[in-house]
C-alpha positions as CSV (number, residue, x, y, z in Angstrom):
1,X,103.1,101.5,72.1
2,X,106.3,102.1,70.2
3,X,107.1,105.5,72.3
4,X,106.4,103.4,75.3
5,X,108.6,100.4,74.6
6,X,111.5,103.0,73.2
7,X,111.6,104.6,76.8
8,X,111.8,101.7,78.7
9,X,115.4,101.6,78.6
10,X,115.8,105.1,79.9
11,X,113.2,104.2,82.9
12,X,114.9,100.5,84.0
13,X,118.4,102.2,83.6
14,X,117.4,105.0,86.6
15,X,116.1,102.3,88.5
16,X,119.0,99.9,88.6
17,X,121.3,103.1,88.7
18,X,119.8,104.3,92.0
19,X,119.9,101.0,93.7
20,X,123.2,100.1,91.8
21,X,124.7,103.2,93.4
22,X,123.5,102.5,96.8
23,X,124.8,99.3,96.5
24,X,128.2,99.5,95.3
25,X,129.0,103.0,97.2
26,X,126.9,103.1,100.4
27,X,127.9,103.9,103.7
28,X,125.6,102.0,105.2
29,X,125.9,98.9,102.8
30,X,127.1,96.3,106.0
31,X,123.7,97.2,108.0
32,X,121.7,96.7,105.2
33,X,123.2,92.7,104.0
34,X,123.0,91.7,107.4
35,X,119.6,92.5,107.6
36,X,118.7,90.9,104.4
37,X,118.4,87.0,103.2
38,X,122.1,87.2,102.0
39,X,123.8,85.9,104.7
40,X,121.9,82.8,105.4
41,X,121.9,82.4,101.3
42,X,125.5,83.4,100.8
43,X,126.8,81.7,104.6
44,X,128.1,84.5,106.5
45,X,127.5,88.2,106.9
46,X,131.1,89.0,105.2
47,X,129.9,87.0,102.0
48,X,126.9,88.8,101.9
49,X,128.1,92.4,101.9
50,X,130.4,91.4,98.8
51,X,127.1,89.5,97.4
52,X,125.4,93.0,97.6
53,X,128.4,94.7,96.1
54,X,128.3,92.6,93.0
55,X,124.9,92.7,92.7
56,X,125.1,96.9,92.8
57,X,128.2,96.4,90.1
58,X,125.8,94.3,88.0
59,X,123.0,96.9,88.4
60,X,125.3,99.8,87.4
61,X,126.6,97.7,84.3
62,X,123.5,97.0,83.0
63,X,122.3,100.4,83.6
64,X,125.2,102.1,81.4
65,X,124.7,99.5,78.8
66,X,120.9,100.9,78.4
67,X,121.7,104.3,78.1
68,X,124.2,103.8,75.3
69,X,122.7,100.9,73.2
70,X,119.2,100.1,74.6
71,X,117.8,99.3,71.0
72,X,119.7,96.3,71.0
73,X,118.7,93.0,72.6
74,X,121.7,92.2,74.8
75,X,121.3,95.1,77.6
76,X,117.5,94.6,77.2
77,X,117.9,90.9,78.0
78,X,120.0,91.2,80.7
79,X,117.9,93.9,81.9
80,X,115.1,91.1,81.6
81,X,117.7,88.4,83.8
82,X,118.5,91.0,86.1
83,X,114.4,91.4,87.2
84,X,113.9,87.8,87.2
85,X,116.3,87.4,89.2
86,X,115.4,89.8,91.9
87,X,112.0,88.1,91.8
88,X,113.5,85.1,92.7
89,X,115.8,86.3,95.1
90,X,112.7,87.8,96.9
91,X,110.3,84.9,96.9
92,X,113.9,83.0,99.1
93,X,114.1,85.3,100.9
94,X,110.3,85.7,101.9
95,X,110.4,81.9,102.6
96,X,113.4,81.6,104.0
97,X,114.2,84.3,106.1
98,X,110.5,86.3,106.5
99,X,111.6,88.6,109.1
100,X,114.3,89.7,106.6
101,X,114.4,93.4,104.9
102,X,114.5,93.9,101.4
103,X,117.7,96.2,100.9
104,X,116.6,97.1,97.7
105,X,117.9,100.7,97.5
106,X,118.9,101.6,101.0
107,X,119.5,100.2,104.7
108,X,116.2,101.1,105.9
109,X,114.5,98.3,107.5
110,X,111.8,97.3,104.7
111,X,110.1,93.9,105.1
112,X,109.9,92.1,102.2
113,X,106.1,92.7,100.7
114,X,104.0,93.2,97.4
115,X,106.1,96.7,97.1
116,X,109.8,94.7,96.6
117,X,108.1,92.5,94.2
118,X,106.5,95.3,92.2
119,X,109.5,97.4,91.8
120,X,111.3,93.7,90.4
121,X,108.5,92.9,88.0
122,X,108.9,96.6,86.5
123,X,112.2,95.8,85.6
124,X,111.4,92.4,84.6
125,X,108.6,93.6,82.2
126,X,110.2,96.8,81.1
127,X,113.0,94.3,80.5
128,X,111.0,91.8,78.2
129,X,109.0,94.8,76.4
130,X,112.3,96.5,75.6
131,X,113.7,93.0,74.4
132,X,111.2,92.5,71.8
133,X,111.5,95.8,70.6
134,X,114.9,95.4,69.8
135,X,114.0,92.0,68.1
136,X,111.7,93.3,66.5
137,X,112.7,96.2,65.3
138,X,109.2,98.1,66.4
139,X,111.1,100.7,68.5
140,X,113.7,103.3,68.3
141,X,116.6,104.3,70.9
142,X,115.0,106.3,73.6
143,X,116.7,109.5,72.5
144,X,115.4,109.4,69.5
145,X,112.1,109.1,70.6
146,X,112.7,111.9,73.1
147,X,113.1,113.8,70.0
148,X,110.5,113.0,68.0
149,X,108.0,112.7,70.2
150,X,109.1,115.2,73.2
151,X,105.3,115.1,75.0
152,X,104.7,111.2,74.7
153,X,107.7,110.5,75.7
154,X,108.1,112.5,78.6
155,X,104.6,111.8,79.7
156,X,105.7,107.9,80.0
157,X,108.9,108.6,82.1
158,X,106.9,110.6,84.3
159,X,104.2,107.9,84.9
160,X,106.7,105.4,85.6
161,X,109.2,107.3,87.7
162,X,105.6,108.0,89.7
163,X,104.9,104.4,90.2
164,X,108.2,103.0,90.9
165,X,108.4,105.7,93.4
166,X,105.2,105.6,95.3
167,X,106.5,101.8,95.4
168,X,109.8,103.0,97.1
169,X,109.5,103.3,101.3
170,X,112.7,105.6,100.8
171,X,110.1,108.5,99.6
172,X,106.8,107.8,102.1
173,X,107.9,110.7,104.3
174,X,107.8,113.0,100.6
175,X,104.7,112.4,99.4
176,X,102.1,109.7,102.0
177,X,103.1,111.5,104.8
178,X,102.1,115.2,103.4
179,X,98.7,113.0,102.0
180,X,97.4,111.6,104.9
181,X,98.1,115.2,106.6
182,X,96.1,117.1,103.9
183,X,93.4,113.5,104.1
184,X,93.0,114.7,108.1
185,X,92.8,118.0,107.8
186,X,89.9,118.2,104.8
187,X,88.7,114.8,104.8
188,X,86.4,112.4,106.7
189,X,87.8,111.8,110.2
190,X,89.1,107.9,110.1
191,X,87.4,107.3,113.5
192,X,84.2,109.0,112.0
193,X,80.8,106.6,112.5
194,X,83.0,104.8,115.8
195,X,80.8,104.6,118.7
196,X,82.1,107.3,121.0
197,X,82.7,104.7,123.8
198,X,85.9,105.1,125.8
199,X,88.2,102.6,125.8
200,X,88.8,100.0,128.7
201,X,92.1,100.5,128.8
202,X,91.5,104.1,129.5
203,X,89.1,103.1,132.2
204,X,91.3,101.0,133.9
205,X,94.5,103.1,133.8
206,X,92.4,105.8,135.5
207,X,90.9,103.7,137.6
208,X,94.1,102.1,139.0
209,X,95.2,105.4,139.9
210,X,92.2,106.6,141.9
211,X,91.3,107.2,145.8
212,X,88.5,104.8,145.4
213,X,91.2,102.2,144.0
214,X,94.1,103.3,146.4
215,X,91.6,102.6,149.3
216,X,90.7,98.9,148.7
217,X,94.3,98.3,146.9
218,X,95.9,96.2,149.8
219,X,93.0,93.9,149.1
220,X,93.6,93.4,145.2
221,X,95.9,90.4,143.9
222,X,95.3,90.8,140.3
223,X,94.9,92.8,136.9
224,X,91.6,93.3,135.3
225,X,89.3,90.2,135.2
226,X,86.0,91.2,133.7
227,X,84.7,94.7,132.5
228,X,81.4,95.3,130.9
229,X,79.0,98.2,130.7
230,X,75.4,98.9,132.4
231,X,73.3,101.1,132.6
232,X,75.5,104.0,131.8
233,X,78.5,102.2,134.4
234,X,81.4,100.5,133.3
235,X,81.5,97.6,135.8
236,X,85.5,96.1,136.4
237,X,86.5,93.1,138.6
238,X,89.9,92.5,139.7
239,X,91.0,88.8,142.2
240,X,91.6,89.8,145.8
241,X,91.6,88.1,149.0
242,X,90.9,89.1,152.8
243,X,93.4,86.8,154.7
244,X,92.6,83.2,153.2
245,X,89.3,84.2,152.0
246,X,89.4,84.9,148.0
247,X,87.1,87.9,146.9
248,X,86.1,90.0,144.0
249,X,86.5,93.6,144.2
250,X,84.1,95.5,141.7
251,X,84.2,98.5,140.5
252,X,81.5,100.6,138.9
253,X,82.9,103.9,136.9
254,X,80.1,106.1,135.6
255,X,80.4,106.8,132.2
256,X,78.0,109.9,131.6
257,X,76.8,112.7,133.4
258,X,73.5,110.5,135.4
259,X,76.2,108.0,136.5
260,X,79.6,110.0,137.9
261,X,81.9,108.9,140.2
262,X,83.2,105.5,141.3
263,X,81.6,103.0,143.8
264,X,83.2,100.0,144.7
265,X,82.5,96.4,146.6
266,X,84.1,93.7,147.8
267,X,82.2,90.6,147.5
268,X,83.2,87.2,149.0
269,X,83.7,84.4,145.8
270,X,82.3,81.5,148.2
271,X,79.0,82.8,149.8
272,X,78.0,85.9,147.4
273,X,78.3,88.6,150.7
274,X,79.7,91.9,150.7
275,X,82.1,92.6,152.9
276,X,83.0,95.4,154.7
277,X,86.6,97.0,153.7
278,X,89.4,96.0,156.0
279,X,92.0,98.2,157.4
280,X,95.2,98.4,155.8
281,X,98.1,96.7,157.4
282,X,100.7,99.0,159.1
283,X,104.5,98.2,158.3
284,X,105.8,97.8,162.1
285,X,107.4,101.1,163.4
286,X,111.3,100.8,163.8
287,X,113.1,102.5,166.8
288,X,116.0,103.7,166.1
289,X,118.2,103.8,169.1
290,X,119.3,106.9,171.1
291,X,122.8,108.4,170.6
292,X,124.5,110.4,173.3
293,X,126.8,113.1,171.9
294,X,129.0,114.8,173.9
């Protein structure tokens, strides 16, 4: 336990460093305060991108102050303030503005979730454990303890710099998205045990752009009303009317090899009968007058 409160000083100071830095020297620093809870907290997007300075300024203070004398309280407790603080700030700003990114440690658009909370109560905890430490004069200055104990030591930082950055959206594309690759490639298919049904959509958007559907099309008034499968059909209704006389056009699209092709009726809504397809109305031909040339 002592190794492990000795380094926490080493780990919160690379945490607030990195979003410190971001913070105070980003390019992109505007984009990511406006997109934030800042301006509605501070009032105005200009007051929000000098909120987000200062905050980066306080980071990078705190920081230093670890590195150089993180066996003594003071850094540790305002390491402590600075993760309490950023919890707060996070549960305003997931009541107040929920649509709101987090703008932790870069302008990438990251709504505020369980992640941005995480990452705070690290800081908040590593914070507290490094505090009482100090107090209580259980741990030693993280150097030291990189020195004496080389493998423990090194073994914490590299569990925690692992957490806080499978925590971090900025590195998904470095590690999840190579995972879920190598998951598909050697692992269980995620639509394995899914009936092997096609969709309706897909149905429909075939359907729509068929000769069976082009043929009754000047008939049809509406999107899809009902679909449901039968006897190896997919059966598809859409609103149409003949003159003043509503109907229901079916469709019946086979879904196996006993059932192929489409068949299709028109059925009057009123009396039940099926009625024959009318002819398509013709656009009246325009004649275009003669002229004489010389």
């Amino acid at each position: 336990m002592s190794v492990i409160a000795s380094m926490q000083p080493l780990v919160i100071a690379a945490m607030l460093a990195w979003a410190g830095t971001y913070k105070l020297l980003g390019r992109t620093v505007g984009v990511a305060a406006s997109r934030s809870a800042l301006p509605k907290l501070l009032g105005s997007d200009q007051r929000a991108v000098v909120g987000y300075r200062v905050t980066g300024a306080v980071e990078l203070t705190v920081a230093v102050l670890l590195l150089v004398a993180g066996s003594t309280p003071v850094p540790a407790v305002a390491a402590t303030a600075v993760g309490v603080s950023f919890l707060a700030y996070l549960g305003y700003a997931k009541v107040a503005v929920p649509k709101s990114s987090c703008g932790c440690t870069s302008s990438r658009a990251e709504p505020i979730s369980w992640r941005g909370f995480s990452r705070a109560a690290i800081v908040a905890v590593g914070g507290l454990v490094a505090t009482i430490a100090a107090i209580t004069s259980t741990g030693s200055p993280w150097w030291s303890a990189l020195a004496s104990q080389p493998l423990p030591a090194v073994l914490v930082v590299a569990a925690e710099v692992v957490l806080v950055l499978s925590l971090s959206p900025d590195f998904d594309r470095t590690w999840i998205m190579p995972l879920r690759i190598w998951r598909m490639k050697y692992g269980r298919h995620p639509l394995a045990g899914v009936p092997d049904t096609l969709p309706i959509t897909a149905t429909s958007y075939n359907l729509e752009r068929s000769e069976a559907f082009t043929a009754v099309s000047h008939v049809v008034r509406s999107g899809l009303l009902e679909s449901w499968d039968e006897d190896g059909w997919r059966v598809l209704t859409y609103g149409g009317r003949i003159g003043k006389r509503p109907v229901t056009v079916v469709f019946a699209v086979g879904l196996d090899s006993a059932t192929v092709g489409i068949r299709s009726s028109i059925v009057d809504e009123a009396t039940g009968e099926i009625l024959p397809v009318p002819a398509p109305p013709h656009p009246a031909r325009t004649v275009l007058p003669v002229v004489a040339t010389a």
